[in-house]
VOBA-1610 file (N, C-alpha, C; in pm, whole numbers, padded with zeros to 5 digits, always signed):
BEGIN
Unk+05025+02949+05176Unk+04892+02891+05202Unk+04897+02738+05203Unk+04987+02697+05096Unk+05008+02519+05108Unk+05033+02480+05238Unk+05195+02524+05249Unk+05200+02490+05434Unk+05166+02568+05578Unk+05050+02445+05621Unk+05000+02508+05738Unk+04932+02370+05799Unk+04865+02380+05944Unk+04804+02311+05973Unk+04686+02316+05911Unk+04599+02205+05933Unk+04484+02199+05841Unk+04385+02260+05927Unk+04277+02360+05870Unk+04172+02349+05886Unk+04030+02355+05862Unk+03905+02420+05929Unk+03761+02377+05889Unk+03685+02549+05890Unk+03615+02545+05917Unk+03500+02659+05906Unk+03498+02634+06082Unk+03471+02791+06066Unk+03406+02805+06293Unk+03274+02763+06262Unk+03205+02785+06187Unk+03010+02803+06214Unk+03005+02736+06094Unk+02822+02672+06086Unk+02776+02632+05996Unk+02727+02739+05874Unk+02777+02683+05758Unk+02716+02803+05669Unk+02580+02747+05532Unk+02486+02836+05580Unk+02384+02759+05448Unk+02366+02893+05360Unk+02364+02770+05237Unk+02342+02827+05121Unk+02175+02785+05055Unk+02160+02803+04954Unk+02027+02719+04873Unk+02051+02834+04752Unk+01990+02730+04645Unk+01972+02785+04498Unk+01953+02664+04414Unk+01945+02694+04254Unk+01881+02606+04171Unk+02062+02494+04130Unk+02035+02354+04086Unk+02119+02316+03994Unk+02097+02351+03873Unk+02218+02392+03857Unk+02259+02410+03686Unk+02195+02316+03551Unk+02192+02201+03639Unk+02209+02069+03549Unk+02047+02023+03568Unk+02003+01967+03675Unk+01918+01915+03710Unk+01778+02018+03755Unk+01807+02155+03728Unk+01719+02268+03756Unk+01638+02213+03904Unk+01661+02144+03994Unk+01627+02171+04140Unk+01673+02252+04236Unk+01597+02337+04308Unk+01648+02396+04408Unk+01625+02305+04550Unk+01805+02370+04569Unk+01866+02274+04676Unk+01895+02379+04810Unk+01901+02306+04930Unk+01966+02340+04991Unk+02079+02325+05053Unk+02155+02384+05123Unk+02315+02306+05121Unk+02336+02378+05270Unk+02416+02291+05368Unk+02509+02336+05479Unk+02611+02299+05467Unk+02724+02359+05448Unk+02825+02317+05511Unk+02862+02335+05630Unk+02928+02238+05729Unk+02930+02186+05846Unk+03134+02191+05853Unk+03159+02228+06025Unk+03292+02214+06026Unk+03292+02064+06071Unk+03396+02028+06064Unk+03491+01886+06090Unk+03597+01865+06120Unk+03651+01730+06201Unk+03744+01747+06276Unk+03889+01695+06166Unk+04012+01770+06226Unk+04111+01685+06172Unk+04110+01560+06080Unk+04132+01546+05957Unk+04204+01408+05887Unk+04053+01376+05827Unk+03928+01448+05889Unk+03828+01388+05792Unk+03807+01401+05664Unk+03873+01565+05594Unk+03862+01568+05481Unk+03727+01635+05428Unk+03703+01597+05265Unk+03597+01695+05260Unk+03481+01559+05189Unk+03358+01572+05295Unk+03248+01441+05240Unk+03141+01539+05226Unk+03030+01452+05069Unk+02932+01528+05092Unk+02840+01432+05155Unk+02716+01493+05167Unk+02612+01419+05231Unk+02442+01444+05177Unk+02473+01335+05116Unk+02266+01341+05053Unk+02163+01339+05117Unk+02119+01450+05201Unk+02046+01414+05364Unk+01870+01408+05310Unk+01876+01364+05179Unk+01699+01365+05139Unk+01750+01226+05098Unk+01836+01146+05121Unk+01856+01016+05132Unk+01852+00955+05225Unk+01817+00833+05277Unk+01768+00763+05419Unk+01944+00681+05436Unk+01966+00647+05362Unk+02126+00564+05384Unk+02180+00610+05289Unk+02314+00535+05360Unk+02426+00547+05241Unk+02466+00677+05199Unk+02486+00735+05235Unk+02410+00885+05174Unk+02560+00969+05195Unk+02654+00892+05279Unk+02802+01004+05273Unk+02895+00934+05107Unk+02913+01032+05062Unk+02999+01072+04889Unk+03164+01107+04975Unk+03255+01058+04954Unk+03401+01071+05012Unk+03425+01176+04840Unk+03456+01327+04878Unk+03546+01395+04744Unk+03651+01327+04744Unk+03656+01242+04614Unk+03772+01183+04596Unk+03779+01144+04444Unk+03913+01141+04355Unk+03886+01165+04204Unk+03844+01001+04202Unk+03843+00890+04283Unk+03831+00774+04217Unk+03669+00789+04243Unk+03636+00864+04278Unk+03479+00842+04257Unk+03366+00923+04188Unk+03457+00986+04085Unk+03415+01077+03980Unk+03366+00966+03857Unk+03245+01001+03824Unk+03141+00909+03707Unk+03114+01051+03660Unk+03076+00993+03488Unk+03043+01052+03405Unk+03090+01248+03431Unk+03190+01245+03370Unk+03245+01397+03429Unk+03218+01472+03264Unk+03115+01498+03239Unk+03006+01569+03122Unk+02948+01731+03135Unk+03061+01834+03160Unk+03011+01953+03192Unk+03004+01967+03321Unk+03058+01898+03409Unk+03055+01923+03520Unk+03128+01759+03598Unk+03218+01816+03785Unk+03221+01676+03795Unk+03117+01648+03902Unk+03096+01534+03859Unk+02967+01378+03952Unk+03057+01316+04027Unk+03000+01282+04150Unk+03103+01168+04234Unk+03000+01095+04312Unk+03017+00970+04305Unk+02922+00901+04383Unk+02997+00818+04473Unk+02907+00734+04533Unk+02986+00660+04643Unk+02942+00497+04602Unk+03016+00401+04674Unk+02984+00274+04643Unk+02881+00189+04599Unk+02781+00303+04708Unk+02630+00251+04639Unk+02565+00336+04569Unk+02643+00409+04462Unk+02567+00487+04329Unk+02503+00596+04375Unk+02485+00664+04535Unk+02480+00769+04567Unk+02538+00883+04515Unk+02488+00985+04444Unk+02558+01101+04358Unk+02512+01173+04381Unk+02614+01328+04361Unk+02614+01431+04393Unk+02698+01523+04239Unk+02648+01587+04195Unk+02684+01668+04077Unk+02759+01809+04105Unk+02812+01877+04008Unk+02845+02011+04015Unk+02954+02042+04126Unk+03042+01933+04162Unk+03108+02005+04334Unk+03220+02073+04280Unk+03265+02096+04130Unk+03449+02149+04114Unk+03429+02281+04196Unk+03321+02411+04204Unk+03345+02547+04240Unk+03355+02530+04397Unk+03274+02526+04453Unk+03286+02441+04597Unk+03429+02406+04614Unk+03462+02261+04546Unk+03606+02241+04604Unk+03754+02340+04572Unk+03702+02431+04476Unk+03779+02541+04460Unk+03788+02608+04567Unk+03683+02649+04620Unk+03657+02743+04694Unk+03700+02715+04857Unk+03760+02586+04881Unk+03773+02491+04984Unk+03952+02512+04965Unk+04004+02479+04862Unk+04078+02479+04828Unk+04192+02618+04836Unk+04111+02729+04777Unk+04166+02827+04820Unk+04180+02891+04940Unk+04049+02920+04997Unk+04025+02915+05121Unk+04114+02850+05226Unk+04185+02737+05200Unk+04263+02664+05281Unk+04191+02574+05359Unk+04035+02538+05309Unk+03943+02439+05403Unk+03970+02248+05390Unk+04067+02254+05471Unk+04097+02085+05492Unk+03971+02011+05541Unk+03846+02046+05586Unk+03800+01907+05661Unk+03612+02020+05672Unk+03574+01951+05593Unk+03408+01965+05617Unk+03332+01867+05547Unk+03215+01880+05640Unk+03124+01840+05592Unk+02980+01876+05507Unk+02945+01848+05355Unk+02833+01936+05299Unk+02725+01861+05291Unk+02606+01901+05333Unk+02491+01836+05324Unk+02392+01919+05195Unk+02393+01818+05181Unk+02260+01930+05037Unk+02146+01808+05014Unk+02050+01860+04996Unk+01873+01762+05008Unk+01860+01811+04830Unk+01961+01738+04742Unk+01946+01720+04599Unk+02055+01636+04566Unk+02045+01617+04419Unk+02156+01549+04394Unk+02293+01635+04307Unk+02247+01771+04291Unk+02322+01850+04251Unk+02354+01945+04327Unk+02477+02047+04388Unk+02512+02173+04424Unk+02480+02313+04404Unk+02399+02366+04414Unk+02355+02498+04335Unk+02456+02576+04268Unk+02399+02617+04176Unk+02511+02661+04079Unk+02543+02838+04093Unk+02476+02852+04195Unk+02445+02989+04277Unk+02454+03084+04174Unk+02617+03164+04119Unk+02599+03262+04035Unk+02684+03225+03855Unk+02739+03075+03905Unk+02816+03066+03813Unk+02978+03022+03819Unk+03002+03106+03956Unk+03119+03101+03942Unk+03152+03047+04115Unk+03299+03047+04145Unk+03281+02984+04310Unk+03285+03148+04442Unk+03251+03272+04388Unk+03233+03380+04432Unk+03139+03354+04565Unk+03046+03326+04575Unk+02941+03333+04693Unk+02964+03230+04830Unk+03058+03101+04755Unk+03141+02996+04858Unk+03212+03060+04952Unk+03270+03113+04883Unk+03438+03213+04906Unk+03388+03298+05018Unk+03283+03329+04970Unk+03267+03516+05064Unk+03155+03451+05230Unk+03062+03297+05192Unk+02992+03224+05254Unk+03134+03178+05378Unk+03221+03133+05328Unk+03353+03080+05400Unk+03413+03149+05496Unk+03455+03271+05403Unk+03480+03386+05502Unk+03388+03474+05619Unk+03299+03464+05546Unk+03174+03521+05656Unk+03180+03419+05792Unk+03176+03280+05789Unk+03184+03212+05889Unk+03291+03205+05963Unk+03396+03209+05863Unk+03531+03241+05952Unk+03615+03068+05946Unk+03732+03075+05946Unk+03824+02974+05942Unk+03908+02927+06086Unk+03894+02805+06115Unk+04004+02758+06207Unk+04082+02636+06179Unk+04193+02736+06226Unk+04264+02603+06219Unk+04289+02512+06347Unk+04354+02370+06269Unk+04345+02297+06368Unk+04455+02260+06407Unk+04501+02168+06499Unk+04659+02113+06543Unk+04710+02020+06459Unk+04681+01949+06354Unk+04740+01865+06222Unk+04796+01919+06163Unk+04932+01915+06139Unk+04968+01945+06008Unk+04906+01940+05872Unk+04904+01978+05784Unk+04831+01953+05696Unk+04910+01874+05565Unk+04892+01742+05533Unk+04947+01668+05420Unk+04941+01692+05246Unk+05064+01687+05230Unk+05073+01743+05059Unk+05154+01644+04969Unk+05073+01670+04842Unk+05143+01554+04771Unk+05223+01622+04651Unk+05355+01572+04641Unk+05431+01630+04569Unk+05487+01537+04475Unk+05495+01618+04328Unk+05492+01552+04227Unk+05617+01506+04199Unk+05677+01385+04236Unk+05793+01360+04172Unk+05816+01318+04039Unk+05776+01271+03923Unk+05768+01220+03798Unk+05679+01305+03705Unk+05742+01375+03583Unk+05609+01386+03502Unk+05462+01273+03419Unk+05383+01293+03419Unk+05274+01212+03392Unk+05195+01328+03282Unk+05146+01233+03200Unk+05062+01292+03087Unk+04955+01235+03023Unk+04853+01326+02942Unk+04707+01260+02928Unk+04743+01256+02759Unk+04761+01218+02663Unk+04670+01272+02516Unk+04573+01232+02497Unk+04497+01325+02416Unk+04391+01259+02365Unk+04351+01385+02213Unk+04429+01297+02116Unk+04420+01415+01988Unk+04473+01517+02042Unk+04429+01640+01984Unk+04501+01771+02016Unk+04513+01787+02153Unk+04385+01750+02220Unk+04417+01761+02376Unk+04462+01730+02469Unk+04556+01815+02571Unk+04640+01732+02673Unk+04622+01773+02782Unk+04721+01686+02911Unk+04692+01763+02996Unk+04837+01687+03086Unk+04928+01739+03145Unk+04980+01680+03226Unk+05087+01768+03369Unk+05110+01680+03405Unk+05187+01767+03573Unk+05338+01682+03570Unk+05385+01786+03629Unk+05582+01759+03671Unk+05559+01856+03764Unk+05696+01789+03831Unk+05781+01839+03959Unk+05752+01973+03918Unk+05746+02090+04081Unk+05829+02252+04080Unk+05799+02227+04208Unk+05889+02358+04252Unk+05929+02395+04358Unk+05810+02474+04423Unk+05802+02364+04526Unk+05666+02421+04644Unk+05595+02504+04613Unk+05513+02469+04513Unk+05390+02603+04438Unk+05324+02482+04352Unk+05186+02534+04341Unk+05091+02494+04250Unk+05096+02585+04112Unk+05117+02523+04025Unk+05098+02632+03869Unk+05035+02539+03798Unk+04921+02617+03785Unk+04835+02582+03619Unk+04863+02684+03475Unk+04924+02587+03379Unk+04868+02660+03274Unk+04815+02588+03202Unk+04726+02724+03135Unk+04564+02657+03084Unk+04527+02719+02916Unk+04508+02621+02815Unk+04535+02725+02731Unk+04371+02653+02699Unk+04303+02751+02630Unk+04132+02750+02551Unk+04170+02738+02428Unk+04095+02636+02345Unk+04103+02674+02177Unk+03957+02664+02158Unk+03853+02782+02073Unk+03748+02783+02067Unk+03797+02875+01919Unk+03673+02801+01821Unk+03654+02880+01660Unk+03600+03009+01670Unk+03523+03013+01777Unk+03451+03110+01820Unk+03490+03226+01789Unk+03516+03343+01789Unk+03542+03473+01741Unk+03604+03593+01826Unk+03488+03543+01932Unk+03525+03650+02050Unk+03572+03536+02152Unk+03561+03382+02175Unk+03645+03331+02273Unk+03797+03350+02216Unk+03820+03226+02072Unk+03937+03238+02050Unk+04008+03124+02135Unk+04185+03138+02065Unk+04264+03067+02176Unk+04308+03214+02295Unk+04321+03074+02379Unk+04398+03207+02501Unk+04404+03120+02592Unk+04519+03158+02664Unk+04607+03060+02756Unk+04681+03215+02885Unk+04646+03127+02950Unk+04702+03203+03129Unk+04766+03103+03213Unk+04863+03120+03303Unk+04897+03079+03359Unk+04867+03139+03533Unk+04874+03020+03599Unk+04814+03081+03772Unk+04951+03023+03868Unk+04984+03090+03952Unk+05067+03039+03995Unk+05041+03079+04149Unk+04978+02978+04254Unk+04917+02999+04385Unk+05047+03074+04484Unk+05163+03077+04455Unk+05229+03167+04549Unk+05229+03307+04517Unk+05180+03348+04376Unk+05177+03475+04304Unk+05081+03563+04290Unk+04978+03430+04245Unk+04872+03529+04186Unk+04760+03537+04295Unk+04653+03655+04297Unk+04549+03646+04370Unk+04455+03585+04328Unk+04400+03482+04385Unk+04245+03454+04336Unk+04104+03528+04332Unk+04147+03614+04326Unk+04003+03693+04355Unk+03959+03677+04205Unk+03997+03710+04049Unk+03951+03730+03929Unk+03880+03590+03886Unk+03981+03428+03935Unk+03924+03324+03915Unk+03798+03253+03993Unk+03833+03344+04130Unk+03736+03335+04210Unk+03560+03330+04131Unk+03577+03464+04084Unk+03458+03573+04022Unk+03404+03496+03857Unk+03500+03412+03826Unk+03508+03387+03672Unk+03374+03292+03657Unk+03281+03270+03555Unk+03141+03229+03578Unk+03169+03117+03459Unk+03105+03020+03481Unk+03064+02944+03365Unk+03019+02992+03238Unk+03057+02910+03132Unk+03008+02994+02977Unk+02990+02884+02902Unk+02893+02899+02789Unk+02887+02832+02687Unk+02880+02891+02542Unk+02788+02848+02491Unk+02808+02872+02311Unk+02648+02856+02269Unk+02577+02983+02199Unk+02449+02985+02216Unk+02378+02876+02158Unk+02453+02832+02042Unk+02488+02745+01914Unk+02452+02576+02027Unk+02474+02614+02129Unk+02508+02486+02171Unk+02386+02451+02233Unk+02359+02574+02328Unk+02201+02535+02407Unk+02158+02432+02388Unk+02082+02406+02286Unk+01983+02315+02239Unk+01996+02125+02249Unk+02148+02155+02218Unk+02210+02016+02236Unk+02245+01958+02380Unk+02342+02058+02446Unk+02282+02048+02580Unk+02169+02009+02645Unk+02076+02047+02625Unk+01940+02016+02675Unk+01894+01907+02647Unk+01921+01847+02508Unk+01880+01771+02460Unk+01946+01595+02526Unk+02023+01662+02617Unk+02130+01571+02689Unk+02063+01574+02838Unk+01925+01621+02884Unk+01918+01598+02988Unk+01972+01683+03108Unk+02077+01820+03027Unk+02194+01925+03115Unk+02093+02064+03145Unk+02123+02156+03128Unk+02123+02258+03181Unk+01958+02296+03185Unk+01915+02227+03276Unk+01774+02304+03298Unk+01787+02378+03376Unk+01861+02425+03446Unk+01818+02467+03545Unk+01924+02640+03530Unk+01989+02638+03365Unk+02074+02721+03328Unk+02029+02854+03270Unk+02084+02965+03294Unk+02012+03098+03292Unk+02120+03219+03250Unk+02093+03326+03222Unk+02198+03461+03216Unk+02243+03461+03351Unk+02203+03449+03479Unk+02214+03448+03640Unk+02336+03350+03643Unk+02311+03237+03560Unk+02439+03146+03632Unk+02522+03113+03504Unk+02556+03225+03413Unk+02637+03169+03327Unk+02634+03297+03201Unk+02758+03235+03134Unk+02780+03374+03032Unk+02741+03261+02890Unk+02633+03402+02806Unk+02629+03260+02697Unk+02660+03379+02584Unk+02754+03267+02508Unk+02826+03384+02369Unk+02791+03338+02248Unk+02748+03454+02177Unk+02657+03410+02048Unk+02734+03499+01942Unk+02821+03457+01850Unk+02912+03491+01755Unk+03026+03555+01860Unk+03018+03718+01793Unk+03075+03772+01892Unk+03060+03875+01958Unk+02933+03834+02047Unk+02848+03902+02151Unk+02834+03812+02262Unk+02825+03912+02398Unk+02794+03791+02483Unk+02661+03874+02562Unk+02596+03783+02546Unk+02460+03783+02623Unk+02386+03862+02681Unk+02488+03820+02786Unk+02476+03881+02937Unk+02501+04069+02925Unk+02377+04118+02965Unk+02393+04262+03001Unk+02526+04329+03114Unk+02597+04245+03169Unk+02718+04298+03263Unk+02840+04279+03185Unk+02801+04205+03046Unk+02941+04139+03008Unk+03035+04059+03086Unk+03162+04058+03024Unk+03240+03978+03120Unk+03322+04064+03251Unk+03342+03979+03384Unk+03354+04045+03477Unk+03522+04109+03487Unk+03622+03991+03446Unk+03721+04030+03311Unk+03761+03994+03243Unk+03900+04043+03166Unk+03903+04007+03052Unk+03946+03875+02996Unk+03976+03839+03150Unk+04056+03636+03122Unk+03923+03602+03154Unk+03803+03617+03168Unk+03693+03483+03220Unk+03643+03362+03192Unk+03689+03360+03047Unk+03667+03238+03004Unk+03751+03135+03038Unk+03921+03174+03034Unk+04019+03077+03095Unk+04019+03060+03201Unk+04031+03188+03274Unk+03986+03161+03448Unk+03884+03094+03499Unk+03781+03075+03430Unk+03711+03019+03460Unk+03757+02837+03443Unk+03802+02799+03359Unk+03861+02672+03312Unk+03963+02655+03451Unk+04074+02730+03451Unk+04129+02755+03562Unk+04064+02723+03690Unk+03970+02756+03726Unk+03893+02729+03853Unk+03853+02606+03865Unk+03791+02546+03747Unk+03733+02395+03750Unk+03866+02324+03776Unk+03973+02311+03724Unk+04041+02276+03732Unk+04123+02250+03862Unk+04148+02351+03921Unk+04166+02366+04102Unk+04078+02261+04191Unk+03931+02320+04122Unk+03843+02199+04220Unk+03858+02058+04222Unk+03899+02023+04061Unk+03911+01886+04037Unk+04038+01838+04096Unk+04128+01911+04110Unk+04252+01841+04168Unk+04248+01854+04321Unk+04131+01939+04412Unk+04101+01936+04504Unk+04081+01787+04531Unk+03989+01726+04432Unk+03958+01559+04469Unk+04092+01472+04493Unk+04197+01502+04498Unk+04297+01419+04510Unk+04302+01376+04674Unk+04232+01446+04712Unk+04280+01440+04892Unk+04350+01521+04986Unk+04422+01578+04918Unk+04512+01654+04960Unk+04605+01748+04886Unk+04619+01888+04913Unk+04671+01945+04795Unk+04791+01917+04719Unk+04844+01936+04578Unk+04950+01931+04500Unk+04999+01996+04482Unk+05126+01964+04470Unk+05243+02062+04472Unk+05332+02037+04327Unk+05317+02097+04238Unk+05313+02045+04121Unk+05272+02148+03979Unk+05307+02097+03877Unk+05262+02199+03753Unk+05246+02137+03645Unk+05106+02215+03634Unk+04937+02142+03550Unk+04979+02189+03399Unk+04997+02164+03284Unk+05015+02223+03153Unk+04896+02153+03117Unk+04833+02232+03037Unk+04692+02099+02938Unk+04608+02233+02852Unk+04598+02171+02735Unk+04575+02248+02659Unk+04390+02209+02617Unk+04349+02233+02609Unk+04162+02216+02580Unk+04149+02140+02700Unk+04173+02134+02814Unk+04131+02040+02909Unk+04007+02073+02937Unk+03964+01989+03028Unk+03828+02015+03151Unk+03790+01856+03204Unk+03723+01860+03276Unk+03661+01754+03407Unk+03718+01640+03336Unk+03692+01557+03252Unk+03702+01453+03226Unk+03889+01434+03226Unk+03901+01504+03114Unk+04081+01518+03110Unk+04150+01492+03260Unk+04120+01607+03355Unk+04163+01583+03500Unk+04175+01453+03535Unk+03990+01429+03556Unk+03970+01303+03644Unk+04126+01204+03558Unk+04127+01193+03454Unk+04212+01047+03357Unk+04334+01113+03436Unk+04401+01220+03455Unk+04510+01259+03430Unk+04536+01264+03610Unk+04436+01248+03686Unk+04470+01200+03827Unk+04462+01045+03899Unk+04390+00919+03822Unk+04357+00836+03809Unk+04527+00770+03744Unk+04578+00794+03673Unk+04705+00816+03593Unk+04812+00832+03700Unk+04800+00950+03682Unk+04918+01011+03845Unk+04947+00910+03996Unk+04834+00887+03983Unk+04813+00806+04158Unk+04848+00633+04126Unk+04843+00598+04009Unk+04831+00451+03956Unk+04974+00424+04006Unk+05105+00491+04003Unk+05203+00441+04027Unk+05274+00504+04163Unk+05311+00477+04250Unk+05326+00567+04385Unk+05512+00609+04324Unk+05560+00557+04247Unk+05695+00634+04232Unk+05651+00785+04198Unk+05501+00801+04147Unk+05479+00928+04042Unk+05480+01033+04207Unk+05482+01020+04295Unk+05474+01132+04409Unk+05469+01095+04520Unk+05500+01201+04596Unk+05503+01150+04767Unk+05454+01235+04852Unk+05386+01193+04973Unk+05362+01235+05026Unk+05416+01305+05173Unk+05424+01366+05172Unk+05488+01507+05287Unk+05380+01566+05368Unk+05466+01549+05470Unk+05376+01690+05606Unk+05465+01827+05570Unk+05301+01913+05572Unk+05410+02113+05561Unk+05534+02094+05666Unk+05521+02076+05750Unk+05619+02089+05882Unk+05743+02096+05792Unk+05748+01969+05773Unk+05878+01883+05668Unk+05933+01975+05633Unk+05838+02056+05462Unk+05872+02110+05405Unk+05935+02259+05466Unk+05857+02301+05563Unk+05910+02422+05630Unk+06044+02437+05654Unk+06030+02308+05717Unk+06190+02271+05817Unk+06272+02280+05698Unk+06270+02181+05561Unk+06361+02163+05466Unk+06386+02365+05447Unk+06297+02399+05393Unk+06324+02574+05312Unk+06386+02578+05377Unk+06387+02596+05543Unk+06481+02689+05629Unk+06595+02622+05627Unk+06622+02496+05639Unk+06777+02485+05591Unk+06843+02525+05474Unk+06761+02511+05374Unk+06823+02535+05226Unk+06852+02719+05242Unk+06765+02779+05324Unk+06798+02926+05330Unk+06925+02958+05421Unk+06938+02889+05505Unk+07061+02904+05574Unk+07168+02825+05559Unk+07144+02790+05430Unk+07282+02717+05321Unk+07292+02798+05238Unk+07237+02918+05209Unk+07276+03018+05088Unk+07365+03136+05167Unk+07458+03172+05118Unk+07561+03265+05119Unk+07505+03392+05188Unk+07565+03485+05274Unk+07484+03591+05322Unk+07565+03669+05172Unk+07478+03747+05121Unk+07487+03876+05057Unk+07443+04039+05116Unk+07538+04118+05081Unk+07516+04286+05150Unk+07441+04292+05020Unk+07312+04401+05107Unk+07224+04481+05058Unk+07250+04588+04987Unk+07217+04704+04877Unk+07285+04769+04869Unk+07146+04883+04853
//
């Protein structure tokens, strides 16, 4: 899925639903686009200024979610499931318009993008598609928490470990590895919190617009929600997913392996801001390249009989 030419969506696809954060209901199109544009949003209940470039240098305040604004303080909230969902999908180049300043938080998780994506259908285009590959390890601390990426061989791997006192979260750590695993479970995986927490949240100006519909909320060790969890990794997978989206903001996908232990939004954003500061830390490659390289390295290995 890494190497290929890049491409967009055939048809326009609209969505609408409430923000998570800002409890407005929004509406949203995403729009196809041509080659090399990449993925911009667009604040169209704004008169100017109004295109947001996804990009990690323009991630502000990353507080439960990531924000990215543009030069002139134009912001847009909530985009990690979206750029997951772009990401997996294999969507190099669109354009999203939404008349709010937040993304609807639809069910929780990046499930309805995914299936919105596919329903419209994918093309590709004649660009190769550009990848950045990690040559140097780079790392975040911060107290117990870390987060950092090194070199591997043409694959994306996250591992992701949770530490929560909690009872029924717990620690728990998964690893994803995009040539292996299917995304369908992280796909599905929903946002969660801590019932304990509600209040403080709110008290921050966050989740008005937050419900059993768009999120799992766990209270000792019970969770909430009448469906329970959808499975049994959802809480990491779900971490897992934000995580994808946020490194979606780099520009272009990575080729590389994520270790970080309590991470989320903020950790990323530092730990890609970090990465990019020195250009020895990676380089950039066309798939072609890489294609061409495998097939020599395969026809430099020894023939062996089958047995």
């Amino acid at each position: 899925m890494l190497f290929a030419n890049q491409k967009t969506i055939n048809k326009p696809i609209k969505l609408n639903g409430v923000g998570l954060h800002n409890g407005i209901n929004a509406k949203l199109i995403i729009k196809p686009a041509a080659e090399n544009f990449g993925i911009k949003f667009c604040r169209v209940d704004i008169d100017k200024n109004d295109l947001i470039p996804a990009n990690y240098n323009n991630v502000i305040e990353p507080i439960l979610c990531t924000k990215i604004a543009n030069k002139n303080g134009i912001s847009v909230s909530t985009v990690e499931h979206l750029m997951a969902a772009f990401f997996g999908e294999g969507i190099d180049n669109a354009l999203v318009e939404v008349d709010a300043s937040e993304i609807p938080i639809l069910d929780g998780s990046a499930s309805d993008f995914v299936e919105a994506i596919r329903s419209a259908g994918i093309k590709e285009q004649r660009i190769p598609r550009q990848l950045i590959k990690v040559e140097k390890k780079v790392e975040i601390k911060e107290g117990k928490k870390f987060i950092s990426i090194e070199p591997t061989n043409n694959d994306l791997i996250i591992d992701f470990e949770i530490v929560y006192s909690n009872p029924l979260i717990r620690t728990r750590r998964k690893e994803f590895k995009l040539s292996q695993d299917k995304l369908t479970e992280i796909y599905n995986s929903r946002t969660f919190c801590l019932y304990e927490d509600i209040d403080y949240i709110k008290s921050k100006g966050l989740a008005k617009g937050g419900s059993l519909e768009n999120a799992i909320v766990v209270k000792d060790n019970e969770i909430l929600n009448e469906d329970g969890l959808r499975n049994r990794h959802e809480f990491v997978y779900h971490k897992i997913l934000d995580c994808i989206g946020d490194l979606m903001l780099s520009g272009n996908r990575i080729i590389g392996h994520v270790i970080t232990s309590q991470g989320g939004h903020a950790l990323t954003n530092k730990l890609l801001i970090k990465f990019f500061s020195d250009k020895s830390n990676w380089s950039n490659i066309g798939s072609n390249s890489i294609n061409k390289k495998a097939r020599i390295e395969t026809l430099k290995k020894p023939l062996t009989a089958s047995i």
